[in-house]
C-alpha positions in Angstrom: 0.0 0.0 0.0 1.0 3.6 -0.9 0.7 6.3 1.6 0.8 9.9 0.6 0.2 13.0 2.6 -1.6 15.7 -0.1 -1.4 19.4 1.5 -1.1 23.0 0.6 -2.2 26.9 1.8 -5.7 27.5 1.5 -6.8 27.9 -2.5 -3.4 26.2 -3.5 -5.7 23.9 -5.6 -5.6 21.1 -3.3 -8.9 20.0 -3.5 -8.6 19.6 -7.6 -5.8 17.7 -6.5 -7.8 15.6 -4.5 -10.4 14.5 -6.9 -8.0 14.0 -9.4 -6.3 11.4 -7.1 -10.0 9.8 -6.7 -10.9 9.3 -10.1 -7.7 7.9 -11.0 -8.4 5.2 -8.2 -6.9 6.3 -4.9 -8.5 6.3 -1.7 -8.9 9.9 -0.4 -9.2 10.4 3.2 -10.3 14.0 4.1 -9.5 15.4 7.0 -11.6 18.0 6.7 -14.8 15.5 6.6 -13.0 13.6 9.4 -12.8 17.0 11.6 -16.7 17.4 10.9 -17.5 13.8 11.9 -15.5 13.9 15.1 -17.9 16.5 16.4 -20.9 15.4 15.2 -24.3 15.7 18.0 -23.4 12.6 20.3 -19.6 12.3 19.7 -17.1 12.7 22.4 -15.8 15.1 20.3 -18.3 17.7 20.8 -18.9 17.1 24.2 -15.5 18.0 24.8 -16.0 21.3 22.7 -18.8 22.7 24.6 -17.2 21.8 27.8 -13.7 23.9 26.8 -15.7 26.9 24.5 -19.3 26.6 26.5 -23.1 26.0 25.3 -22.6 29.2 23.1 -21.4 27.0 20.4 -24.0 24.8 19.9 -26.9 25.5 17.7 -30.5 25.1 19.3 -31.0 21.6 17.6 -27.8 20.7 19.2 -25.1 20.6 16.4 -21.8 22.8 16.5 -22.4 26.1 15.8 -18.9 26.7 13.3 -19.0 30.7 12.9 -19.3 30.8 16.4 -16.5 28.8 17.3 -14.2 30.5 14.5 -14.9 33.7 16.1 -13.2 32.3 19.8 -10.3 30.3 18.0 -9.4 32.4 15.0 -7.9 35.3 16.6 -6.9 33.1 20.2 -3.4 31.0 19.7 -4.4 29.2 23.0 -8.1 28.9 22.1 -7.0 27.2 18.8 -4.6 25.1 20.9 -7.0 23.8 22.7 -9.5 23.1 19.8 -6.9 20.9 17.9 -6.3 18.8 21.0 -9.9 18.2 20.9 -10.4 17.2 17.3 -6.7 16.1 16.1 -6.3 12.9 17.7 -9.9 11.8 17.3 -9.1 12.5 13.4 -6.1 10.4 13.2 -7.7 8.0 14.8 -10.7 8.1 12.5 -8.1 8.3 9.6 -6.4 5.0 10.2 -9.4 3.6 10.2 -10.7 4.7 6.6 -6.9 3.6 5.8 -6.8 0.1 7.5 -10.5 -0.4 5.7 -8.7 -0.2 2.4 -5.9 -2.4 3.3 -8.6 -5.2 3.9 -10.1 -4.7 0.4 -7.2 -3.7 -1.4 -3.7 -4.7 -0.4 -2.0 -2.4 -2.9 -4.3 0.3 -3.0 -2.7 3.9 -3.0 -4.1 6.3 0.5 -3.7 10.1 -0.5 -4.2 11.6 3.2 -6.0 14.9 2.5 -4.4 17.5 5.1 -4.9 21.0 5.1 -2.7 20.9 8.0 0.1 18.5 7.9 2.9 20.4 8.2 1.4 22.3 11.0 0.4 19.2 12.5 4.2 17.3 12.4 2.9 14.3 10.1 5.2 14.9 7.3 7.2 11.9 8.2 4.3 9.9 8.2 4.1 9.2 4.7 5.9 7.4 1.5 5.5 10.9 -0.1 4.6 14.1 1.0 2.7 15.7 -2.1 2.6 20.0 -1.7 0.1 21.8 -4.1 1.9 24.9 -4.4 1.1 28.6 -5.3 2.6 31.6 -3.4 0.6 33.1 -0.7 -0.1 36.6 -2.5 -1.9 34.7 -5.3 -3.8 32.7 -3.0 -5.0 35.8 -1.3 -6.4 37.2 -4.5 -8.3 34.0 -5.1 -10.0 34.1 -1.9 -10.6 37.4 -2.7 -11.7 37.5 -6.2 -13.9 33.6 -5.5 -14.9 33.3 -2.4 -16.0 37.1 -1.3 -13.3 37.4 1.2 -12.4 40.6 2.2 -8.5 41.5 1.9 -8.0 41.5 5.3 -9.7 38.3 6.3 -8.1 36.5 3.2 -4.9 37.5 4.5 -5.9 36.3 7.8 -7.0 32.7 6.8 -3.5 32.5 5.1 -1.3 33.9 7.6 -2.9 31.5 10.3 -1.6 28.5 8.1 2.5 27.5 7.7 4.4 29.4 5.6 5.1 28.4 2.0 9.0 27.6 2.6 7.8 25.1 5.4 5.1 23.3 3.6 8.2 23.6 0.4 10.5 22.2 3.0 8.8 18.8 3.2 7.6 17.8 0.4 8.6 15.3 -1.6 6.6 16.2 -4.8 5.2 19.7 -5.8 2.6 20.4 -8.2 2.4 24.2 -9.3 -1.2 25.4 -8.5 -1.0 28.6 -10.2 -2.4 27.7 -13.6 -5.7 26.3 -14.3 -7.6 23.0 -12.7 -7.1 21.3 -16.2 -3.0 21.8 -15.6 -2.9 20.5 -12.0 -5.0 17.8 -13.2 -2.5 16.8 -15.5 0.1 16.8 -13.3 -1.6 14.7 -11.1 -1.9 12.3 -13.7 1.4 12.3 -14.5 2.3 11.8 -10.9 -0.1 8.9 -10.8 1.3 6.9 -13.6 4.6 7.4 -11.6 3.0 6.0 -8.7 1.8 2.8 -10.9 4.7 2.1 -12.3 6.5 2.2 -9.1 4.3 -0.3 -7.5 4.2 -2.8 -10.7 8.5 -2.4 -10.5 7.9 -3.6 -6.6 5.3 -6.3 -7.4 8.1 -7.8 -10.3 11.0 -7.3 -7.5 8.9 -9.4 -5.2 7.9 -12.1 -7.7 9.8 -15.5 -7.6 
């Protein structure tokens, strides 16, 4: 089984990335989704929010109110602290599960780990390969900007909260260049890909008699 960690800074491309690994065949685990699921109503996970941040993060139906737990965290390098110690562990944990499910079905099948976070996180020696969708931080602020109605200041916020560029650069293993177009990174990812394969059918003939 392959293992690779996928990351980059917010509206690198990552998440074109990411499909493009799961229609050529891989297994994506998303931490994101796995960070929503560990605090789903009746997980340990939000019990433990509400008891750190208080009831005024829950929703009336009883679900986690998100803008209102931004607002404590964003600005608050202890609040955030204390938010990740919540939630990280619960998604590893959650994330060697989705990974040990597709050992069972398929020995050889290749994991992309979906991290926003890795490098902030200290899993880059985790993997086989660390994979870095890269584009530098001023570009990333105009597409938050310019797609997603940001204002300047808070798209310079979200990306200043994340590592730098040189740190994610400094780990990885592969980089695709995420300041062209999704049909370009998807290319590269297929390129990548057929890399991978032909890497694992060179390991399969080593281990054949």
């Amino acid at each position: 089984m392959q293992r690779i960690g996928l990351t980059g800074g917010i509206a690198a491309g990552k998440s074109v990335a990411a499909r493009r690994f799961a229609e050529r065949g891989a297994v994506v685990v998303d931490a994101d989704v796995l960070a929503r699921a560990a605090v789903e109503p009746g997980t340990p996970g939000l019990d433990a929010v509400v008891e750190a941040f208080g009831p005024e993060v829950l929703r009336e139906e009883g679900t986690l109110d998100r803008p209102a737990l931004a607002r404590v965290v964003f600005s608050d390098p202890d609040a955030r602290s204390r938010l990740d110690a919540i939630v990280h562990p619960a998604v590893r944990r959650l994330a060697a599960e989705r990974e040990a499910s597709a050992a069972a079905l398929d020995p050889g099948a290749v994991v992309v780990h979906d991290i926003p976070l890795l490098v902030e996180t200290g899993q880059a020696g985790d993997f086989h390969a660390v994979v870095v969708v890269h584009a530098p931080a001023v570009l990333r602020v105009e597409r938050l900007v310019r797609l997603r109605g940001m204002t300047r200041a808070d798209a310079e916020a979200r990306v200043a909260a994340q590592a730098r560029d040189e740190e994610r650069l400094a780990v990885a293993d592969v980089v695709l260049d995420g300041t062209g177009g999704d049909a370009d990174l998807r290319r590269q990812v297929d390129e990548l890909w057929e890399r991978v394969a032909a890497e694992q059918d060179a390991e399969r003939a080593a281990d054949t008699p």
